[in-house]
C-alpha positions in Angstrom: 0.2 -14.6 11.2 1.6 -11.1 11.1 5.2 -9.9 12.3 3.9 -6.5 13.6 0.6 -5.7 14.9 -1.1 -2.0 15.7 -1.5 -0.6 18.6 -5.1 0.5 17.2 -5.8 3.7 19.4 -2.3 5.3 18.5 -2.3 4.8 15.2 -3.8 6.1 12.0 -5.4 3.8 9.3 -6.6 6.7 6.9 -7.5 10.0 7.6 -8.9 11.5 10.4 -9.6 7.4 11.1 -7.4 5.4 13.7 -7.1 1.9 13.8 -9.7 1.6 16.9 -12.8 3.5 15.4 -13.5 0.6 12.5 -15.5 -2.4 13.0 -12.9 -5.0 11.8 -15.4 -7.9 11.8 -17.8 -5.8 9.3 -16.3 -6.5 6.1 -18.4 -3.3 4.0 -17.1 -1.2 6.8 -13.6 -3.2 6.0 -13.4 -2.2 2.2 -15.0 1.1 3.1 -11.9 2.1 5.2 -9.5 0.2 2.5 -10.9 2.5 0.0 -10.9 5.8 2.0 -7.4 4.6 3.2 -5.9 4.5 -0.5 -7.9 7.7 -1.8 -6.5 9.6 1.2 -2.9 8.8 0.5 -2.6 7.8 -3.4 -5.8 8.7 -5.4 -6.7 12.0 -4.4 -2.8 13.3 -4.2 -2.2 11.7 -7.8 -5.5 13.9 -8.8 -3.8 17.2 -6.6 -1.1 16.4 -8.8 -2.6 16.1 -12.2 -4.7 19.5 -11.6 -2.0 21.5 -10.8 -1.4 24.5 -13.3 1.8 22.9 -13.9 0.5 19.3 -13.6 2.4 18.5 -16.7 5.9 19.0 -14.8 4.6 15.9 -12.5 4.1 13.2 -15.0 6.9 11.3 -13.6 5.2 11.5 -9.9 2.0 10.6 -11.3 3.3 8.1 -13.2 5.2 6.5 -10.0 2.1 7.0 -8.5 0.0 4.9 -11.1 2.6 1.8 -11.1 2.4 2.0 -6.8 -1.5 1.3 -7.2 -0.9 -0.9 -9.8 1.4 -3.0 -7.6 -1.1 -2.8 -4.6 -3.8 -4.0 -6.4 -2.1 -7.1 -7.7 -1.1 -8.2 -4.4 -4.5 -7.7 -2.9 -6.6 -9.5 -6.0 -4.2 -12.8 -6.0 -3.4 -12.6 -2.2 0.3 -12.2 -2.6 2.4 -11.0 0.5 4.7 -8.9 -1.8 5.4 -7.9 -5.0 6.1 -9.5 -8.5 6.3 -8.3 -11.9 4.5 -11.5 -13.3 1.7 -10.6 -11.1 1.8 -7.0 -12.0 1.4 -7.6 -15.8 -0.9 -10.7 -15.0 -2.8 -7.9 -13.1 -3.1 -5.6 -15.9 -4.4 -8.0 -18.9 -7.0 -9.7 -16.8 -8.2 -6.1 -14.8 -7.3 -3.3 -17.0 -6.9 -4.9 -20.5 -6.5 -0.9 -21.9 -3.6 -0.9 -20.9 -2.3 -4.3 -22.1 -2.0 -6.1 -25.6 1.0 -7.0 -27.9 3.2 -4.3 -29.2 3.5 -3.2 -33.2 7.3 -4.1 -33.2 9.2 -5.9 -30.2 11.4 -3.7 -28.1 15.2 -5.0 -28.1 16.4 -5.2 -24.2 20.0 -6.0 -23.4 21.4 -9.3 -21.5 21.3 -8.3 -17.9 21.0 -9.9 -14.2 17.1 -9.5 -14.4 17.2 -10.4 -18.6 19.9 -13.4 -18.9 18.3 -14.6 -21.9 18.1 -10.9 -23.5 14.6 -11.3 -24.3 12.5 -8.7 -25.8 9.4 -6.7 -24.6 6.4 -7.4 -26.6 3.6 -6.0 -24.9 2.6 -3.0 -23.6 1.8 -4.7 -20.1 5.7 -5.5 -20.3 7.0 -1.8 -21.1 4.7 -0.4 -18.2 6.3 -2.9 -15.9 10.0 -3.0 -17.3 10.0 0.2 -18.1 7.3 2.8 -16.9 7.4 1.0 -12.9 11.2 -0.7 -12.9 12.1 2.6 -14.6 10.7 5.2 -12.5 11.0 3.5 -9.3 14.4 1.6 -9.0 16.4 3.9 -11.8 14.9 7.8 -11.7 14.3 7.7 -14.6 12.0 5.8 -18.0 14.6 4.1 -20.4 14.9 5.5 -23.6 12.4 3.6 -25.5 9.6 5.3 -23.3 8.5 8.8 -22.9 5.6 10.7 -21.1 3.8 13.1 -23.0 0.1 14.2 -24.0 -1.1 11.5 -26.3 -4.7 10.4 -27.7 -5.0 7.2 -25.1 -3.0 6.1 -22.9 0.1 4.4 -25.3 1.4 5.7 -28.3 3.8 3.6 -30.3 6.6 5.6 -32.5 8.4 3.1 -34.9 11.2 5.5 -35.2 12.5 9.1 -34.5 12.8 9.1 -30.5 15.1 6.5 -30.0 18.2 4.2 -31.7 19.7 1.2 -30.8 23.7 1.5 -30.0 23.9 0.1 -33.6 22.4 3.4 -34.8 19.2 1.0 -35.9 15.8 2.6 -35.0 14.2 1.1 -31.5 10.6 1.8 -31.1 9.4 4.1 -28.5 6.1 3.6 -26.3 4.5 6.9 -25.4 2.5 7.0 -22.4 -0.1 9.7 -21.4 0.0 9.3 -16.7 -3.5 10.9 -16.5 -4.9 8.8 -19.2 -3.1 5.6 -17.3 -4.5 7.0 -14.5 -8.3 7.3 -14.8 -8.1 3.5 -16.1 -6.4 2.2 -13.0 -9.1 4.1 -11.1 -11.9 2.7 -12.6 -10.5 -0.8 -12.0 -9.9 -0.2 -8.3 -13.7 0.9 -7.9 -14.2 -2.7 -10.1 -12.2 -4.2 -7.9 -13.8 -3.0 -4.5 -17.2 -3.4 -6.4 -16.2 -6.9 -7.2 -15.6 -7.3 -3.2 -18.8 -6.5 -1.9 -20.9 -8.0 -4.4 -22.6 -11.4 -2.5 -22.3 -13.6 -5.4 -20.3 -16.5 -4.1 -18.4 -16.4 -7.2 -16.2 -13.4 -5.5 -15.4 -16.0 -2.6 -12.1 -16.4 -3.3 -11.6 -12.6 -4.2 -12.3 -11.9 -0.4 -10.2 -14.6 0.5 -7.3 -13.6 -1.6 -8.0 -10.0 -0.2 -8.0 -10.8 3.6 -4.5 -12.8 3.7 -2.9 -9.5 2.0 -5.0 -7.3 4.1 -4.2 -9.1 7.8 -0.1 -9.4 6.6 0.2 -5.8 5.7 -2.5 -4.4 8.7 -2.1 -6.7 11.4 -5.5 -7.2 12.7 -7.5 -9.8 11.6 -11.0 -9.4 9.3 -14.0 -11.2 8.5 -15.3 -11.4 4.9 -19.3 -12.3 5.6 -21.5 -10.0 3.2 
């Protein structure tokens, strides 16, 4: 059951849309307002932001951006009430496998509260949590063995010439392109709301998984009949 509920005339669920004016027992009209909802306030700022004549100056926002509707999507596809980083990565191999895989060389990371046993990142999935999201969001900033700049995909890996080790060793560096990142995410968010409406009963426990993280976070309740 939820802690807070709406008061669904006074308040907003997306654009120009309150609470009141959707039919939460029609469960098209359901992922219809999800969908406007998170283009109204993510996708179509990220896009404002990757247009601008000086779009390149916002990586780091778009980037933030990318790893916010990364993190939303994982909790809505396995159902979860808040965040993880097993489930963001877990997210990313089985729904946006471009963005996933095993790194040339591992990625050294030091002995930390969050790292006891110092172990390395070895996939890209990893750096794009550790680094890209963890980085971005918690610190201000990408550690040194990631950068954001105009590549051919959307990773780049540099063996050497970015970045050192304290040892004065060479540490690999990931390169990530945010608009590149970006118009993969987005296709696997309209996957994912395809995936929703489509009857097969196979997608059961998608809608399922989608309507205990969509009553916790909204507070009204939903039905998931197609």
């Amino acid at each position: 059951m939820p802690f807070y509920i709406p008061v669904q005339n006074a308040r907003a669920f997306r654009r120009m849309t309150r609470y009141d004016q959707i039919n939460w027992n029609n469960f098209s009209e359901v992922v219809d307002a999800f969908h406007g909802r998170i283009d109204d306030w993510y996708i179509l700022p990220t896009k404002e932001l990757i247009n601008h004549k000086d779009g390149g100056h916002y990586a780091f926002a778009v980037m933030a951006l990318n790893c916010l509707l990364i993190d939303m999507m994982s909790q809505f596809y396995y159902g979860s009430l808040t965040s993880s980083g097993n489930r963001f990565k877990n997210f990313v191999r089985d729904r946006i496998p471009t963005l996933a895989g095993n790194l040339p060389v591992q990625i050294n990371q030091p002995v930390s509260p969050y790292n006891q046993a110092g172990s390395p990142l070895s996939t890209y999935e990893e750096v794009l949590y550790t680094g890209f999201r963890c980085g971005i969001l918690h610190q201000a900033h990408v550690p040194l063995y990631g950068v954001l700049y105009g590549v051919p995909g959307p990773f780049d890996f540099q063996n050497n010439g970015s970045t050192q080790y304290a040892t004065g060793a060479d540490c690999p560096t990931v390169i990530c392109h945010p608009r590149k990142v970006f118009e993969e995410i987005e296709t696997a968010f309209l996957q994912y709301l395809d995936d929703l409406l489509n009857p097969d009963p196979h997608f059961n426990n998608l809608r399922q998984h989608f309507k205990a993280k969509f009553e916790d976070s909204f507070g009204v309740t939903i039905s998931t009949t197609i």
